[in-house]
N, C-alpha and C positions, 0 to 999 in steps of 0.2 A: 828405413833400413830394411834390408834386402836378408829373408830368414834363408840361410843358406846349409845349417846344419842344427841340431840341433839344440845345441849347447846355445843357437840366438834365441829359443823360447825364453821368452817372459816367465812360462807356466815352469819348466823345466828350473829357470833358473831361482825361482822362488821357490818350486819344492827341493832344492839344494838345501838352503839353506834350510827349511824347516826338518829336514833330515839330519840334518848337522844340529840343530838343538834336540832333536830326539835321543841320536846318538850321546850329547854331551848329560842329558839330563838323567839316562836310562845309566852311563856309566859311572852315576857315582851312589856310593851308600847301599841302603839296603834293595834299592831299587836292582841292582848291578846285581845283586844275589835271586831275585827270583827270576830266575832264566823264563821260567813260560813267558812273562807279561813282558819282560824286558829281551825276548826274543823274536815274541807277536808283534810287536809297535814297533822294534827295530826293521822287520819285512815290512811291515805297512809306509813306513818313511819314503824305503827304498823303492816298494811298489810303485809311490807316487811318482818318483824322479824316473825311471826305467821304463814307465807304460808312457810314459810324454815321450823319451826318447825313441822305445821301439816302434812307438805308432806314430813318429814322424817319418819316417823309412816301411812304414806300412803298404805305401804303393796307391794308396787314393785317400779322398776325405772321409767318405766314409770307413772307411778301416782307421784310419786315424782317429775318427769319435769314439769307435768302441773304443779304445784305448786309451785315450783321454774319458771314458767317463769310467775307465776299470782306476785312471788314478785321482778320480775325482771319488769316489767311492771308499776309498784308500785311506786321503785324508780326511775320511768322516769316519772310519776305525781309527784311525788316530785320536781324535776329537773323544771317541767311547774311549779307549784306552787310557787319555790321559785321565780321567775322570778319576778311575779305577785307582791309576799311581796317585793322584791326589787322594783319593780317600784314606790308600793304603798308608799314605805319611810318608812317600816319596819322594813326592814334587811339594816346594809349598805352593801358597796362590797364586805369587808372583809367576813362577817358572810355568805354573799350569794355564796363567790367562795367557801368557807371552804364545805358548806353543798353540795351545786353542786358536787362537786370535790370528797366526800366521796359516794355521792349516784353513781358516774360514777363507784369507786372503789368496791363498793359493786355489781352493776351490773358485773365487770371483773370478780369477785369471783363468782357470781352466776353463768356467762355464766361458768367458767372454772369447775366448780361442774357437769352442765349439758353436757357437754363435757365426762367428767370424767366417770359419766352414763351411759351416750351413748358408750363408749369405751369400759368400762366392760360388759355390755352387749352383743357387737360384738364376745369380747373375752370368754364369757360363751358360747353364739353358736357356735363358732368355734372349742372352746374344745369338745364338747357334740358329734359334726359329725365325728372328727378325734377317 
């Protein structure tokens, strides 16, 4: 499949969804009441899904890595954050392994993207000298 915008990231479309359990998890109970943490981990969701999209439209691969690794970075505030609401009696365990466990799997996709970048661009030099 041919990535043509980038709503077809992989990375993008998994950090949706873990934005969307952050948002569901952040809006209920007492979590929903302490605006700081439940306003920090709501931009960090968003960071994730926005830095994959604006650093596809970045205009090369390297501008596209910083940006994927500003939302790889992202979901590892997420990852401290959740901790924080679990401890606070926010999340129970359930919600906090689900979210953890999705922000780890969106990091794999990210790293594997920035991998991916890096490879083809080897392979554009290498064609270019031969």
């Amino acid at each position: 499949m041919k990535i043509e915008r980038f709503e077809d990231l992989r990375a993008w479309q998994e950090a949706r969804v873990l934005a969307n359990l952050i948002y569901d998890a952040a809006g209920q109970g007492s979590f929903s009441r302490d605006f700081e943490l439940r306003d920090q981990i709501c931009a960090a969701a968003g960071s994730v899904m926005h830095n994959a999209a604006e650093g596809f439209d970045a205009g090369s691969d390297a501008e596209f890595i910083v940006f994927l690794k500003y939302a790889r970075r992202s979901a590892s505030e997420i990852q401290s954050e959740i901790y924080l609401a679990m401890d606070r009696k926010y999340v129970n365990e359930l919600t906090f392994k689900q979210i953890y466990e999705k922000a780890t799997e969106v990091k794999k996709t990210i790293n594997a993207l920035i991998a991916y970048l890096r490879k083809s661009k080897t392979n554009r030099r290498t064609a270019k000298q031969s």
